[in-house]
N, C-alpha and C positions, 0 to 999 in steps of 0.2 A: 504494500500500500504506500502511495507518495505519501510526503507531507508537505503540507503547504508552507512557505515560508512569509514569514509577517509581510505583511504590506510596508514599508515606505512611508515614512512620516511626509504627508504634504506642505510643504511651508506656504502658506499666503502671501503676500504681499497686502499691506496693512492704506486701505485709498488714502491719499494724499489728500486733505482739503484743503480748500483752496482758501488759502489768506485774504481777508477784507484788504484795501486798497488803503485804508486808513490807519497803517499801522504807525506810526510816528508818535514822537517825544511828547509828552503833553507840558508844553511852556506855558510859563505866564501869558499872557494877551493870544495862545493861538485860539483862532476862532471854528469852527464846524458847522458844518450846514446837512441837512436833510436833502435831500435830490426828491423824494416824495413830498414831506408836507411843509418843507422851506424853515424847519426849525434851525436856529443859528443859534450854537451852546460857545460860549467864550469862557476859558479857563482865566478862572483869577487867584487860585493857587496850585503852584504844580505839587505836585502827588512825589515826585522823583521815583517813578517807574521808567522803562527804558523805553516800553511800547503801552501803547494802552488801544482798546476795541471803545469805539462809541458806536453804538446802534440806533437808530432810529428810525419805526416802521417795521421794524425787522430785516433791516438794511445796513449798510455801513456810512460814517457817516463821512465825507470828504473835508478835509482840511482848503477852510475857505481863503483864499487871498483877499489883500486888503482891494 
């Protein structure tokens, strides 16, 4: 009688997702905007984090120019 020999561990690959577009420093005066509903958040104390996520909508939120 054969015996079977174990299967082979399958390794996945783990999906990549994809980074909001807003990932940047949060400074003093930077300001953020909604692309949906035109919310404009302006930082008036930085956190001293190196990246920070702003969401709004359930979107990201873009780093607005003056």
């Amino acid at each position: 009688m054969a015996t079977k020999k174990p299967a082979a561990k399958k390794t996945t690959a783990k999906p990549t997702a994809k980074k909001p577009a807003t990932k940047a420093a949060g400074k003093k005066g930077a300001r953020y905007a909604c692309d949906v509903c035109g919310l404009v958040v302006s930082v008036d104390t930085a956190c001293g984090c190196e990246e920070i996520d702003l969401l709004c909508c359930s979107e990201p939120m873009r780093m607005k120019t003056k």
